[in-house]
C-alpha positions as CSV (number, residue, x, y, z in Angstrom):
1,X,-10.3,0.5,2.3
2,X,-9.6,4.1,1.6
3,X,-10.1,3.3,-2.2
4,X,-13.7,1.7,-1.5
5,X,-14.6,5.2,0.9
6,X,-13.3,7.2,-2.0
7,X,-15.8,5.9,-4.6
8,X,-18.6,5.9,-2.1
9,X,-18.3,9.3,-1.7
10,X,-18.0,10.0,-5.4
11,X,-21.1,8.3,-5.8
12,X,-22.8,10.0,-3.6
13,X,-21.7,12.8,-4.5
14,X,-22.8,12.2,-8.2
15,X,-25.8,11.0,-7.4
16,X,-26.5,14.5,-5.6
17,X,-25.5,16.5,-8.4
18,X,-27.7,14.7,-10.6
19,X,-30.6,15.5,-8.5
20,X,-29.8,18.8,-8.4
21,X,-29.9,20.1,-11.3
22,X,-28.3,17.4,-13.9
23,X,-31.8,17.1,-15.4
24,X,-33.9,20.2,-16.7
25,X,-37.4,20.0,-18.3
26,X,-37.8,22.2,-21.3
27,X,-41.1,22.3,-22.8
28,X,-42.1,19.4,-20.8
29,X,-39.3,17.3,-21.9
30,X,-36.8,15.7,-20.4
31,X,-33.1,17.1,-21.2
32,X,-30.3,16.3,-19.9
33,X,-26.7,17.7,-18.9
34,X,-24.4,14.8,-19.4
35,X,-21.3,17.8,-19.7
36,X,-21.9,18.6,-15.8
37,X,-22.1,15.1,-14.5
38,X,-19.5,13.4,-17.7
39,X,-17.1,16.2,-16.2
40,X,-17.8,14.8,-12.8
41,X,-17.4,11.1,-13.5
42,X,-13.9,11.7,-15.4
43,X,-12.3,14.0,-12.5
44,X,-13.4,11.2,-9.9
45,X,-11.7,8.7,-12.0
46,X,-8.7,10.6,-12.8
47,X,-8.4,10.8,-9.0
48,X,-8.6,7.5,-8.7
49,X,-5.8,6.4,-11.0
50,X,-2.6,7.2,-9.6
51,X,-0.2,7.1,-11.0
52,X,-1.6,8.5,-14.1
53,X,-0.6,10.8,-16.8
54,X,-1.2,14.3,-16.2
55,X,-4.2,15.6,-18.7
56,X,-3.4,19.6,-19.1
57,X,-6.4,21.3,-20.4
58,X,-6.8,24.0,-23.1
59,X,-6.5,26.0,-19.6
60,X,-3.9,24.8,-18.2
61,X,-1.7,28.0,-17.1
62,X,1.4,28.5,-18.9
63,X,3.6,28.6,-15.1
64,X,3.0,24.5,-14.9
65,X,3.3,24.1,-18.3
66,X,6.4,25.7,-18.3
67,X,7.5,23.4,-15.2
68,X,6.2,20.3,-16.8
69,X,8.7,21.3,-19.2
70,X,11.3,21.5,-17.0
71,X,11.7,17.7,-16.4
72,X,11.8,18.0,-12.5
73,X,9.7,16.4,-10.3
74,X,7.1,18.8,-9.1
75,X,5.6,19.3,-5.7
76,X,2.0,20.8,-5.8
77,X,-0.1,21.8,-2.9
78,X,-3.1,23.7,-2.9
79,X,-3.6,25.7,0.3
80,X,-6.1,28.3,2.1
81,X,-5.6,30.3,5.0
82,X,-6.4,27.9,7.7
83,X,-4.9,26.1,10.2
84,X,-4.8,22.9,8.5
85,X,-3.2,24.6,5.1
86,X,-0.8,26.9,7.7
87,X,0.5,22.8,9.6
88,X,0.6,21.4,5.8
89,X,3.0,24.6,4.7
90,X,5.3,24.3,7.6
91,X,6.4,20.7,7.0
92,X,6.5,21.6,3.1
93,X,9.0,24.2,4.0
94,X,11.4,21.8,5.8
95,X,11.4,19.5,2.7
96,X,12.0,23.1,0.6
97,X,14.6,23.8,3.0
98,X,16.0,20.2,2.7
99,X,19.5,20.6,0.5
100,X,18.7,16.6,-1.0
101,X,15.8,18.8,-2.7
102,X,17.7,21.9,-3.7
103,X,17.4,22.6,-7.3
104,X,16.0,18.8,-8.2
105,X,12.1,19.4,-7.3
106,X,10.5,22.4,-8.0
107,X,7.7,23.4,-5.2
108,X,4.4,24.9,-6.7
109,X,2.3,26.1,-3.4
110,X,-0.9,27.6,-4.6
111,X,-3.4,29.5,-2.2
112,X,-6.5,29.4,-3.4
113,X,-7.0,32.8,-3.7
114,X,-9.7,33.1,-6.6
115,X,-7.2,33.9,-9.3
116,X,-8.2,32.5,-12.5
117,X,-5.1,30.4,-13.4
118,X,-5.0,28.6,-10.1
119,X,-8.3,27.8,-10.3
120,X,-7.9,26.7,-13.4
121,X,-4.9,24.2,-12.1
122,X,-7.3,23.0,-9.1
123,X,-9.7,21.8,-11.7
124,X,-6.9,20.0,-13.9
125,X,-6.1,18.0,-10.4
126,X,-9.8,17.9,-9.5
127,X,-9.1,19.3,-6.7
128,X,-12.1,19.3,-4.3
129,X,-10.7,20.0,-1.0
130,X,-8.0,21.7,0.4
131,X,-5.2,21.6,1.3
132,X,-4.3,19.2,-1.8
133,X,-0.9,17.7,-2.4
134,X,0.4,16.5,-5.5
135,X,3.6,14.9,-6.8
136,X,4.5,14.5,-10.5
137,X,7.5,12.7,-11.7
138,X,9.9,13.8,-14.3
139,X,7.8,12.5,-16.8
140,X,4.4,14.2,-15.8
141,X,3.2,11.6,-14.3
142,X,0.7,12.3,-11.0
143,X,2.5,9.4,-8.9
144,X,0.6,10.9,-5.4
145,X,-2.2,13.1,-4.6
146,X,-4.1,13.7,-1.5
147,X,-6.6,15.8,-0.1
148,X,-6.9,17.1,3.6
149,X,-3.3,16.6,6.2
150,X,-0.7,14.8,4.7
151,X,1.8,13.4,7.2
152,X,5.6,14.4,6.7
153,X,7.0,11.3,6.2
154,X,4.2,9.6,3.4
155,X,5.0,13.1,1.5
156,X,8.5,12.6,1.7
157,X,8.5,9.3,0.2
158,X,6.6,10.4,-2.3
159,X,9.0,13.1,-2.9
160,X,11.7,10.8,-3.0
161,X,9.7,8.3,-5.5
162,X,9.8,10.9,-7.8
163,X,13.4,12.1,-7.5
164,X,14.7,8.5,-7.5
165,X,12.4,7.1,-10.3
């Protein structure tokens, strides 16, 4: 149910983009911007395929590549200062506190603060709302991802999915 809401939005969402502004008229003819609503398409569908393979960019920053590298799962959240991002951090800290964690998963949290290599990331996970948890495995693969409040528990097991794989 959540998967059939997911590509309802994304079509929606697609469709309005291509209204506004996917077509242009040059010289009375007709031209069209497939790299605006192509990069659209392939996010939404990346986002729809978990687990998948995480797809680093010529812009991916070095930090996560360097964690990639690393060969530990990775917990990746995307946060603003609000109250949602603030409830999200405070249950990520008990899992960062949680010794079964300690020196196994390393914890990227991200506020979206306009700096170009977070950005940069948020666009790799096609990140459209936040906050925005991720985990990758060992193996860089995206085996969760969510937008918006993430109970404890479902990112726990996520968490533990990865460690355990």
């Amino acid at each position: 149910m959540k998967k059939v809401a997911v590509v309802i939005v994304a079509m929606v969402f697609i469709s309005v983009l291509t209204s506004c502004g996917a077509a242009e008229t040059v010289s009375g003819e007709s031209t069209s911007t497939p790299s605006t609503t192509t990069t659209v398409q392939a996010a939404i569908q990346r986002v729809l395929e978990v687990p998948r393979e995480f797809e680093a960019s010529a812009n991916t920053p070095q930090f996560f590549q360097d964690a990639l590298k690393e060969k530990e799962p990775l917990l990746v959240m995307f946060y603003a200062d609000d109250a949602i991002s603030q409830e999200v951090m405070e249950s990520v800290d008990e899992l960062f506190q949680n010794e079964k964690y300690a020196g196994v998963v390393n914890f990227l949290l991200l506020e979206m603060n306009g700096e170009d290599e977070i950005t940069e990331l948020a666009r790799d996970f096609a990140v459209g709302y936040i906050p925005f948890t991720a985990v990758v495995d060992r193996d860089g693969t995206v085996i969760f991802e969510k937008a918006g409040f993430v109970d404890a528990e479902v990112r726990e097991q996520a968490l533990y999915s990865a460690v355990n794989d």
